[in-house]
mmCIF file as Biopython writes it, N, C-alpha, C and O atoms, coordinates in Angstrom:
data_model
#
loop_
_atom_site.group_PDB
_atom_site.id
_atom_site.type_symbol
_atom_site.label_atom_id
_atom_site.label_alt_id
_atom_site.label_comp_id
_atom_site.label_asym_id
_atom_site.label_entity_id
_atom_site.label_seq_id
_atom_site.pdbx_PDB_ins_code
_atom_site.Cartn_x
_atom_site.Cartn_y
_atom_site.Cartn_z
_atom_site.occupancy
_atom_site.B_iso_or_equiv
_atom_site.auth_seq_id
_atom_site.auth_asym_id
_atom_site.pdbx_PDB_model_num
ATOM 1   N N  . UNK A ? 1  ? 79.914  106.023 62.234 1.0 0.0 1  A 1 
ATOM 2   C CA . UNK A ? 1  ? 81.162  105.291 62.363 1.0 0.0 1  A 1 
ATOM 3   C C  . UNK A ? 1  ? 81.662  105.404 63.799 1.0 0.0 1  A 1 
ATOM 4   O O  . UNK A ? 1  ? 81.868  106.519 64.277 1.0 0.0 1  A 1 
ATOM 5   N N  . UNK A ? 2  ? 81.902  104.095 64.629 1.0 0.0 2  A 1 
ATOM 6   C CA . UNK A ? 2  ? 82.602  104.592 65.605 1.0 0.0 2  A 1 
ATOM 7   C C  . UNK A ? 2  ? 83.836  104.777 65.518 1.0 0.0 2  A 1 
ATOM 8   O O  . UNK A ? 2  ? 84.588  104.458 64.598 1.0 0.0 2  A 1 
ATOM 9   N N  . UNK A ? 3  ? 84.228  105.679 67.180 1.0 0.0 3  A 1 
ATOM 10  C CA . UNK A ? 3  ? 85.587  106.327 67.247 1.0 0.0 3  A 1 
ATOM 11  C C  . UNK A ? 3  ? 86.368  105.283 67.607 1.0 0.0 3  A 1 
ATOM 12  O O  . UNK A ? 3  ? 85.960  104.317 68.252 1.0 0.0 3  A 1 
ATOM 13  N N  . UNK A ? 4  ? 87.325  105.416 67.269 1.0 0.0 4  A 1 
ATOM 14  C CA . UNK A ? 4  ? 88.562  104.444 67.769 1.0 0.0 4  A 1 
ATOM 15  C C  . UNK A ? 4  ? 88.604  104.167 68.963 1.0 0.0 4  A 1 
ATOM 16  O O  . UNK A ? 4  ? 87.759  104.779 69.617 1.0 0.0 4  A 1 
ATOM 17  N N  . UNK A ? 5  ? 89.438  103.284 69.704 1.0 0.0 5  A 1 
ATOM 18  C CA . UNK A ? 5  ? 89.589  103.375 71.223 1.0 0.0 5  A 1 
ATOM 19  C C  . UNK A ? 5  ? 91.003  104.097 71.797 1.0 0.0 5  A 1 
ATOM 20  O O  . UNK A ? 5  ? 92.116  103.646 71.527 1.0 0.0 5  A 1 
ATOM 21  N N  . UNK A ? 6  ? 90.900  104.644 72.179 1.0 0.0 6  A 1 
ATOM 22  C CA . UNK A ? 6  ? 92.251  104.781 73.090 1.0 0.0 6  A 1 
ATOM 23  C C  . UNK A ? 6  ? 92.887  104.203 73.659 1.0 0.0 6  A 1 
ATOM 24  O O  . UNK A ? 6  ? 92.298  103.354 74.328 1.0 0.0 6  A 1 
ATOM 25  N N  . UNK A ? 7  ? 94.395  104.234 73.797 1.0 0.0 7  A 1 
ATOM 26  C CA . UNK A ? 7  ? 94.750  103.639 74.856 1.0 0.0 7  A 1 
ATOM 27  C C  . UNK A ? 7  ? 94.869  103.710 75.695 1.0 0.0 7  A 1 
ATOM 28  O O  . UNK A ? 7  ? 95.960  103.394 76.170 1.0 0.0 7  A 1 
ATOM 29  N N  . UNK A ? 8  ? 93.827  104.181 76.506 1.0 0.0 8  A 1 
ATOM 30  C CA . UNK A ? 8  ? 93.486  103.787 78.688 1.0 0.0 8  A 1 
ATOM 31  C C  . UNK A ? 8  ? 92.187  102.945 77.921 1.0 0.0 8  A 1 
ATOM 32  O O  . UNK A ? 8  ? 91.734  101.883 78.348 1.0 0.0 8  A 1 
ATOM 33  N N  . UNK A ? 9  ? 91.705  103.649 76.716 1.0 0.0 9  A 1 
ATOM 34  C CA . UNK A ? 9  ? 90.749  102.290 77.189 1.0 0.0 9  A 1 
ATOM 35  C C  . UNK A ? 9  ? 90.858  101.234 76.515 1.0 0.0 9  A 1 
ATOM 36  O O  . UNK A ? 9  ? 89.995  100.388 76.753 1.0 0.0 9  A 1 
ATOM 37  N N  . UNK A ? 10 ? 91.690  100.959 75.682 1.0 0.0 10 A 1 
ATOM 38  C CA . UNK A ? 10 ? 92.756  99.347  75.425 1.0 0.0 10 A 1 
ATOM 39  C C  . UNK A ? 10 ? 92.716  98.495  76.395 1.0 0.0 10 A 1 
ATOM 40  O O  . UNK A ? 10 ? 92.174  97.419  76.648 1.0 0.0 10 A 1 
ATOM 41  N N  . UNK A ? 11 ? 93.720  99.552  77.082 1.0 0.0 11 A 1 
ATOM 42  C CA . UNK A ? 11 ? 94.357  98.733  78.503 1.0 0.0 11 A 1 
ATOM 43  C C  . UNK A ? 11 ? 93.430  98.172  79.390 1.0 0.0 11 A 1 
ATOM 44  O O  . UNK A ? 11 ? 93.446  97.084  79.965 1.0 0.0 11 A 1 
ATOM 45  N N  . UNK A ? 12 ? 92.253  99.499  79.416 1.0 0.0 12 A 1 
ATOM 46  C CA . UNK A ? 12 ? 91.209  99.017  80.138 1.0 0.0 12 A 1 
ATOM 47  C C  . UNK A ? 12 ? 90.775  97.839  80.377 1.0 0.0 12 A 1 
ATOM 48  O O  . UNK A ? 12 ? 90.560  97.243  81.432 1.0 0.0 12 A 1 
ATOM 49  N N  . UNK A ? 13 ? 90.609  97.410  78.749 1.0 0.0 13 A 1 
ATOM 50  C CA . UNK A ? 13 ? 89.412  96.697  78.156 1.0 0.0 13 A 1 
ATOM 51  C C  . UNK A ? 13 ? 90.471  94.906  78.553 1.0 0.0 13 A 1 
ATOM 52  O O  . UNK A ? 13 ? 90.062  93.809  78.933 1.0 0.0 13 A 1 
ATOM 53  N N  . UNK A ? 14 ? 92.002  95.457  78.189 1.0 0.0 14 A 1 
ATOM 54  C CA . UNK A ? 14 ? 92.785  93.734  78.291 1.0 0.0 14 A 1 
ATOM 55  C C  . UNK A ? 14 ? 93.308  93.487  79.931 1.0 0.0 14 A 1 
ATOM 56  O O  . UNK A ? 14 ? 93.508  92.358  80.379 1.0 0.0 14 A 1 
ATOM 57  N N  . UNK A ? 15 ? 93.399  94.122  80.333 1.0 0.0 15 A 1 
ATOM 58  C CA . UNK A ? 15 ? 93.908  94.448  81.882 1.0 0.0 15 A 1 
ATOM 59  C C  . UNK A ? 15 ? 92.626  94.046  83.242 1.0 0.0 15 A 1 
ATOM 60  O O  . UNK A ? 15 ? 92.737  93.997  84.467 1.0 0.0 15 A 1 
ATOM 61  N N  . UNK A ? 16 ? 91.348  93.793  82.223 1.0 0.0 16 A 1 
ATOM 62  C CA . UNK A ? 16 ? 90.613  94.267  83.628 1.0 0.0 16 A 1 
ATOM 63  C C  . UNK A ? 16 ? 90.157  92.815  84.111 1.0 0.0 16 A 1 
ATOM 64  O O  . UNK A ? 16 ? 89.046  92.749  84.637 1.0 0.0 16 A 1 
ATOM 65  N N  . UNK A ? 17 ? 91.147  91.270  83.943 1.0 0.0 17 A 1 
ATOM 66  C CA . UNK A ? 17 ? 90.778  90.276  84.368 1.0 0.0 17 A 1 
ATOM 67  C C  . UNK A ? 17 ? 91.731  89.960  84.916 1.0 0.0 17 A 1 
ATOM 68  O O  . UNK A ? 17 ? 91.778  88.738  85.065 1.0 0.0 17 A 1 
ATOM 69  N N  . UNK A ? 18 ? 93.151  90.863  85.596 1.0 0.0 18 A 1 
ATOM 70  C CA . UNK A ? 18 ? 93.617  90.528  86.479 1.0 0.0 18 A 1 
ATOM 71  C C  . UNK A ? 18 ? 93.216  91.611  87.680 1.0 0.0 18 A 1 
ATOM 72  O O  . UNK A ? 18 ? 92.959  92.809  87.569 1.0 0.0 18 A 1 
ATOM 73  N N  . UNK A ? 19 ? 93.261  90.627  89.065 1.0 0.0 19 A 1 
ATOM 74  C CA . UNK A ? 19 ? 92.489  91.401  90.040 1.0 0.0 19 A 1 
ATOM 75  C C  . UNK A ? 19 ? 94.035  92.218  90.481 1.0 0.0 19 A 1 
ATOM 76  O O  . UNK A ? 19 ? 93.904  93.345  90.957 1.0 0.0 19 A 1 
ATOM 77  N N  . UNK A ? 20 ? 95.307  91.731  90.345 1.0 0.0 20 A 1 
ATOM 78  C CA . UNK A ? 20 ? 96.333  92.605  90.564 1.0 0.0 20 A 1 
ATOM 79  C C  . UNK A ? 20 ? 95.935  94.234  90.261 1.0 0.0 20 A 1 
ATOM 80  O O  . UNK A ? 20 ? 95.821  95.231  90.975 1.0 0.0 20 A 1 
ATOM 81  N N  . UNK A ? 21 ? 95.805  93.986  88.986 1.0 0.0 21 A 1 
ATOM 82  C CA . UNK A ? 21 ? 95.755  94.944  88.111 1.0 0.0 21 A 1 
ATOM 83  C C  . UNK A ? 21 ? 94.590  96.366  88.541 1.0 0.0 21 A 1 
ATOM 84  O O  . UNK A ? 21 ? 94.404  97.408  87.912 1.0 0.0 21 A 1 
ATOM 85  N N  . UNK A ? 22 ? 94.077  95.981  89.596 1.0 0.0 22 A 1 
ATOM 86  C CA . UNK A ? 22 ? 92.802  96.966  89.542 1.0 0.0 22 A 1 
ATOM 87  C C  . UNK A ? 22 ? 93.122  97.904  89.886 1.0 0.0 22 A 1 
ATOM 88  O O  . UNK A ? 22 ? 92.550  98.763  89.216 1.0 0.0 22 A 1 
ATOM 89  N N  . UNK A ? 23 ? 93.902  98.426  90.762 1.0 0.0 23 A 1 
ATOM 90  C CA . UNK A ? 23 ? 94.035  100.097 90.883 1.0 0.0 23 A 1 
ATOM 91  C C  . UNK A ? 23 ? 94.865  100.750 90.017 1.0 0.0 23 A 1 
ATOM 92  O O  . UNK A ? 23 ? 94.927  101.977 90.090 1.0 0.0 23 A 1 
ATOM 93  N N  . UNK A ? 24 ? 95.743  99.946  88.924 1.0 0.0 24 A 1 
ATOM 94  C CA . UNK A ? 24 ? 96.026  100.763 87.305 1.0 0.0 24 A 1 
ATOM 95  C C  . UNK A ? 24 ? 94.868  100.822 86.766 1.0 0.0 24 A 1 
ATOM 96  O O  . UNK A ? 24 ? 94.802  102.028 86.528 1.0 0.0 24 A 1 
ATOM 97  N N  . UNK A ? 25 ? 93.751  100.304 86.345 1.0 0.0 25 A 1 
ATOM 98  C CA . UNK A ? 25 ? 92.553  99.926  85.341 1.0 0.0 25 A 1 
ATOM 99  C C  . UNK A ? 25 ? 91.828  101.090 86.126 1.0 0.0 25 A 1 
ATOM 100 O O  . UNK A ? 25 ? 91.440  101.889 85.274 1.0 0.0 25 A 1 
ATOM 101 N N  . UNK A ? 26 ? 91.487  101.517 87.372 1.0 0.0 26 A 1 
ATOM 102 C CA . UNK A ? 26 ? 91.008  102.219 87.977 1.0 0.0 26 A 1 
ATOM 103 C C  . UNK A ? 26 ? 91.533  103.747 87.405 1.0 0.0 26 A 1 
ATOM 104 O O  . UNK A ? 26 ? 90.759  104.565 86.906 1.0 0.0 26 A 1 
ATOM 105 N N  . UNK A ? 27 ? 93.519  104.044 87.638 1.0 0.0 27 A 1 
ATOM 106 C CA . UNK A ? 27 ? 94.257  104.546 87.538 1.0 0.0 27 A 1 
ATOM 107 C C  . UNK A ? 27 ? 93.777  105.266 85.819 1.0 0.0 27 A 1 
ATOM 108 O O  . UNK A ? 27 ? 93.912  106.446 85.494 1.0 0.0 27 A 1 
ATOM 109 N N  . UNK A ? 28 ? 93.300  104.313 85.083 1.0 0.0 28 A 1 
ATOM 110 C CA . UNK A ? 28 ? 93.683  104.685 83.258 1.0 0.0 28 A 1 
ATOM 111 C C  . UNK A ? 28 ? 91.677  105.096 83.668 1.0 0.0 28 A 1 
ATOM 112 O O  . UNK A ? 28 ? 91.035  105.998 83.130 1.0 0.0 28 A 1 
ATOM 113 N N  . UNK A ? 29 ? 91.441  104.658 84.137 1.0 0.0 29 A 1 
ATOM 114 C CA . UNK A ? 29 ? 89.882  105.356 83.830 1.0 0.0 29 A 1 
ATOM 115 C C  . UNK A ? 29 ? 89.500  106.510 84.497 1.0 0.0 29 A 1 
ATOM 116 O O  . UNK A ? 29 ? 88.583  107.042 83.872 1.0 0.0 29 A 1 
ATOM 117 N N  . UNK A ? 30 ? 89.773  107.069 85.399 1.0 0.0 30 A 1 
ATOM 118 C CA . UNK A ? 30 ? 89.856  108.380 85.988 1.0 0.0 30 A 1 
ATOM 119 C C  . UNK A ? 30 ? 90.897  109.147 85.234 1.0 0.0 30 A 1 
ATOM 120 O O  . UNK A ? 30 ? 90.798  110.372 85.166 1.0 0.0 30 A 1 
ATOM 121 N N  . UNK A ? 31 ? 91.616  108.684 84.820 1.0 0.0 31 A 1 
ATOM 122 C CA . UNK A ? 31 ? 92.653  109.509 83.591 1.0 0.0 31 A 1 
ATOM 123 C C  . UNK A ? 31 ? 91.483  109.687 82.231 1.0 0.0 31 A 1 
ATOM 124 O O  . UNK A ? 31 ? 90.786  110.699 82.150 1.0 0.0 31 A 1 
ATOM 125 N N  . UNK A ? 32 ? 91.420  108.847 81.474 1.0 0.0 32 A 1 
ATOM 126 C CA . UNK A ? 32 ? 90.490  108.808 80.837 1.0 0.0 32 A 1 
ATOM 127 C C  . UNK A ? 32 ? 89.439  109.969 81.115 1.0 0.0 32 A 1 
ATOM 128 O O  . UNK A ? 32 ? 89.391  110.906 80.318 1.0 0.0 32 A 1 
ATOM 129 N N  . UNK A ? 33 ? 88.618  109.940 82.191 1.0 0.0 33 A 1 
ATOM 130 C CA . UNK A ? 33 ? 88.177  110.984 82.621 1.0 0.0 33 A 1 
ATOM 131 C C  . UNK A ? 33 ? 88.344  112.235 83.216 1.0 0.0 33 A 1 
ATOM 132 O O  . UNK A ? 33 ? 87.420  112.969 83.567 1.0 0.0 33 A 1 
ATOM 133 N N  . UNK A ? 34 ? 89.647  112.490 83.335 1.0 0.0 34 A 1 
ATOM 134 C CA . UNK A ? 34 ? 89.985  114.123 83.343 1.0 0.0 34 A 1 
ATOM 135 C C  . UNK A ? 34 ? 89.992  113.734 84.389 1.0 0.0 34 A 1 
ATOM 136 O O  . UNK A ? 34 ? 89.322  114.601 84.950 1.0 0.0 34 A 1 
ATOM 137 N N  . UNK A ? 35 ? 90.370  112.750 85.440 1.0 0.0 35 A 1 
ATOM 138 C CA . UNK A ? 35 ? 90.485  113.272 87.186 1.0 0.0 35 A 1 
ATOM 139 C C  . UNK A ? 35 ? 91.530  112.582 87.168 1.0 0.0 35 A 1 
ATOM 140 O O  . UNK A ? 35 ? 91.729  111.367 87.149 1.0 0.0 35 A 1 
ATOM 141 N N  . UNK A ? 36 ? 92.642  114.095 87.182 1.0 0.0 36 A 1 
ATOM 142 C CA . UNK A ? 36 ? 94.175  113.467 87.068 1.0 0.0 36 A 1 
ATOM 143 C C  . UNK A ? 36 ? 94.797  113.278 88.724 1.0 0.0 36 A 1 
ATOM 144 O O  . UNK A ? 36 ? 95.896  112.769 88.941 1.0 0.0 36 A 1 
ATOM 145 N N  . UNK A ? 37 ? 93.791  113.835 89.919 1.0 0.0 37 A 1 
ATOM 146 C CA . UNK A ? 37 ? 94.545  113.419 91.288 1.0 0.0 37 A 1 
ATOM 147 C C  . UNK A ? 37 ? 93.692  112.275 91.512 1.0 0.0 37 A 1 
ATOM 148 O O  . UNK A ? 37 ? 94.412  111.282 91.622 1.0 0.0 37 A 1 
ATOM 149 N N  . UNK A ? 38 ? 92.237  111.931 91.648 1.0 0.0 38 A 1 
ATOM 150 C CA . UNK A ? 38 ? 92.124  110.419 91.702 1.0 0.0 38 A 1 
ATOM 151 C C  . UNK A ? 38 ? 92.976  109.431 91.350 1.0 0.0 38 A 1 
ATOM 152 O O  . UNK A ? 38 ? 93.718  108.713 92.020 1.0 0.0 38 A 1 
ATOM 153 N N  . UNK A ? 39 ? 92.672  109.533 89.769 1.0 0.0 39 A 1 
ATOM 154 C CA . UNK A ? 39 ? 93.945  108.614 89.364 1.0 0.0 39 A 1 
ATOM 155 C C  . UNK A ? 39 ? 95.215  108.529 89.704 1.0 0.0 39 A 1 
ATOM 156 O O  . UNK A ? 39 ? 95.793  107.453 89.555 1.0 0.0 39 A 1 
ATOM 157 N N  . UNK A ? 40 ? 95.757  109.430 90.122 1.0 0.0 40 A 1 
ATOM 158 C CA . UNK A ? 40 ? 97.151  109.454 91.072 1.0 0.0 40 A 1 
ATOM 159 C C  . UNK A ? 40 ? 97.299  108.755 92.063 1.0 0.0 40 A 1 
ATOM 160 O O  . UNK A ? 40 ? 98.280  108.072 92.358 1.0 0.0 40 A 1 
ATOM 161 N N  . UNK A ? 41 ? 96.015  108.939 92.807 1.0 0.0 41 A 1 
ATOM 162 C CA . UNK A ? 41 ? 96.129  107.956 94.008 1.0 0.0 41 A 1 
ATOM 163 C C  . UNK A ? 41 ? 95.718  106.736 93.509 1.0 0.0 41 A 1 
ATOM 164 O O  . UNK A ? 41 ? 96.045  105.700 94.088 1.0 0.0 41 A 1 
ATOM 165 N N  . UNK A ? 42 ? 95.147  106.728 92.662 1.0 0.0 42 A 1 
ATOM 166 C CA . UNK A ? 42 ? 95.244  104.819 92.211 1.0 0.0 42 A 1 
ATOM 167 C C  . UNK A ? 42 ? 96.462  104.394 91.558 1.0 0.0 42 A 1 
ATOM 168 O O  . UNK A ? 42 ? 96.678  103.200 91.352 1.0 0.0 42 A 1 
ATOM 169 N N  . UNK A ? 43 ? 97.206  105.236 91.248 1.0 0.0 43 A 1 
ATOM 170 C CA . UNK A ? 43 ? 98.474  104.387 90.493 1.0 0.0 43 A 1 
ATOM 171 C C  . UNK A ? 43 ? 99.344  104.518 91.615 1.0 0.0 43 A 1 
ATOM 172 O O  . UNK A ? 43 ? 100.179 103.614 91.584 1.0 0.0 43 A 1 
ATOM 173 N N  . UNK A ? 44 ? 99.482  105.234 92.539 1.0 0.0 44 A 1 
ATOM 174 C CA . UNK A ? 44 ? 100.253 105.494 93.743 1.0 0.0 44 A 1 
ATOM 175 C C  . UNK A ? 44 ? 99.821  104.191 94.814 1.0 0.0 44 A 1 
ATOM 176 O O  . UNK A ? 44 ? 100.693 103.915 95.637 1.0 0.0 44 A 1 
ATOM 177 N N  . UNK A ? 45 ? 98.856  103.572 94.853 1.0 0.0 45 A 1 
ATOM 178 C CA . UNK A ? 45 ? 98.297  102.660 95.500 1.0 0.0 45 A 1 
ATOM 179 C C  . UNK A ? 45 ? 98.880  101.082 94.823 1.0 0.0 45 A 1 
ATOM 180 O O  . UNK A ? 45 ? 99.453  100.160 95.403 1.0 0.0 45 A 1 
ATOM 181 N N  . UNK A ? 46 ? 98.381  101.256 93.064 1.0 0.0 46 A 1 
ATOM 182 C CA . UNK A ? 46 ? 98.940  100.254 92.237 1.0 0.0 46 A 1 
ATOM 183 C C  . UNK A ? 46 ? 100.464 100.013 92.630 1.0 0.0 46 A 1 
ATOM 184 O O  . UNK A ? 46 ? 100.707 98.839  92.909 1.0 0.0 46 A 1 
ATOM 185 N N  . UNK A ? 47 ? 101.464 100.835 92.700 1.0 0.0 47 A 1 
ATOM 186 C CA . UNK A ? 47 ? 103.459 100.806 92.391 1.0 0.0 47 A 1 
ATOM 187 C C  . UNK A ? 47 ? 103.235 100.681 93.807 1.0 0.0 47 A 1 
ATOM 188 O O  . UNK A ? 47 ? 104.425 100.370 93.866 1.0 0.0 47 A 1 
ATOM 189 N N  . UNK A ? 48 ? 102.761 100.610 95.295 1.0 0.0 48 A 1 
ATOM 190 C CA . UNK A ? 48 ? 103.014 100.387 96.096 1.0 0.0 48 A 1 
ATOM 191 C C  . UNK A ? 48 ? 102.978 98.811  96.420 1.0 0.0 48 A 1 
ATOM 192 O O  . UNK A ? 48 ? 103.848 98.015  96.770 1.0 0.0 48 A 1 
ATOM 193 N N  . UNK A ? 49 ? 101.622 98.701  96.158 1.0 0.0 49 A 1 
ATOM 194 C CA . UNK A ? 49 ? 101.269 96.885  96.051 1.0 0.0 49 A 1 
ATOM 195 C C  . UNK A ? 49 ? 101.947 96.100  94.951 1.0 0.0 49 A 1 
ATOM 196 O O  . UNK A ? 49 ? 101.843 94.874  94.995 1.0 0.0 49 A 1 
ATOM 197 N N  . UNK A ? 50 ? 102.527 96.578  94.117 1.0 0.0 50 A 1 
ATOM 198 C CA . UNK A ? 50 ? 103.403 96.280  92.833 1.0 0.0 50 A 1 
ATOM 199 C C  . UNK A ? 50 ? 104.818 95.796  93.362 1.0 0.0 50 A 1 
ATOM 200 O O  . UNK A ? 50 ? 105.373 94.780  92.944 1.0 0.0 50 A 1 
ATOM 201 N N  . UNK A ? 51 ? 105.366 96.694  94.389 1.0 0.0 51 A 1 
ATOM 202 C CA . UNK A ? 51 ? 106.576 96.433  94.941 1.0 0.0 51 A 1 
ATOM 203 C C  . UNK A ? 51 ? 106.794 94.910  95.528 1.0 0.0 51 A 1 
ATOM 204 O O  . UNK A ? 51 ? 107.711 94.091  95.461 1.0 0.0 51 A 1 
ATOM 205 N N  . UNK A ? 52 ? 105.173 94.951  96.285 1.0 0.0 52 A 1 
ATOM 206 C CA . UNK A ? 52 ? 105.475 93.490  97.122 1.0 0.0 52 A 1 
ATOM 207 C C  . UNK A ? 52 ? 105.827 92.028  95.982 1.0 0.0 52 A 1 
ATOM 208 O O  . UNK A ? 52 ? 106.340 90.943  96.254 1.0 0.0 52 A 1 
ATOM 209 N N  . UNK A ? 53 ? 105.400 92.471  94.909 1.0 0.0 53 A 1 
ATOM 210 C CA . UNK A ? 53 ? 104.812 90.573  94.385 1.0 0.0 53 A 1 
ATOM 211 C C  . UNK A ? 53 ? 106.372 90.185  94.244 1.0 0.0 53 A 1 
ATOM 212 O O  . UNK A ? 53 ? 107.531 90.446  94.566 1.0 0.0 53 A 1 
ATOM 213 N N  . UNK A ? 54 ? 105.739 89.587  93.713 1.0 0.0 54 A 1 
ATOM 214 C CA . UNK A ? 54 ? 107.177 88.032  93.789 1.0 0.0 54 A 1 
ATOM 215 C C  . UNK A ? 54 ? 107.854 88.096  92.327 1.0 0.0 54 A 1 
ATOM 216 O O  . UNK A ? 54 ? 107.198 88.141  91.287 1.0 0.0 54 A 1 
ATOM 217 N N  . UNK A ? 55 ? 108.999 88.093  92.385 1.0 0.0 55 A 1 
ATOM 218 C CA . UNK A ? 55 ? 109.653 88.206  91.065 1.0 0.0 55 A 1 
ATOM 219 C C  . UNK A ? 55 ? 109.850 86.803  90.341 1.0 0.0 55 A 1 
ATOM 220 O O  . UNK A ? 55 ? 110.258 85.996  91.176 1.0 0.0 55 A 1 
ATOM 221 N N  . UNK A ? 56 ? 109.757 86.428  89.528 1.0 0.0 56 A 1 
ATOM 222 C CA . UNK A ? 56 ? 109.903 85.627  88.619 1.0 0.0 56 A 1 
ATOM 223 C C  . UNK A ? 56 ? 111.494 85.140  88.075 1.0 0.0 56 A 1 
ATOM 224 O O  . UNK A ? 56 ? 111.808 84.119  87.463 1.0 0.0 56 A 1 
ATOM 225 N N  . UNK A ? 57 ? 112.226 86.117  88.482 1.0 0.0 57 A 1 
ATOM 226 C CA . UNK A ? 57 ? 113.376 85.809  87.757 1.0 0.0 57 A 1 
ATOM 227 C C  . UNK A ? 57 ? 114.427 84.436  88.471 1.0 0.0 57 A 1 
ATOM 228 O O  . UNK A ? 57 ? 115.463 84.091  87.902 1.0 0.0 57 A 1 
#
């Protein structure tokens, strides 16, 4: 029987066809894998480039 998925790798799996998105998807898979300062610097990289986009409202 397989195991369920998690959610980093949910997110993974719906997240990984925006190219915005790549240094969270990066961010949840080094989490995923136990490398909690890699992934730091990818989500620290992600909320930086996150700041710039364009708001919608």
């Amino acid at each position: 029987m397989d195991k369920p998925l998690t959610t980093l790798q949910t997110i993974i799996i719906h997240m990984n066809t925006n190219e915005h998105w790549h240094d969270f998807i990066c961010y949840c898979q080094h989490r995923e894998a136990g490398l909690r300062k890699l992934a730091y610097k990818h989500l620290e990289t992600f909320i930086s480039n996150a700041k710039t986009w364009e708001s919608k409202d």
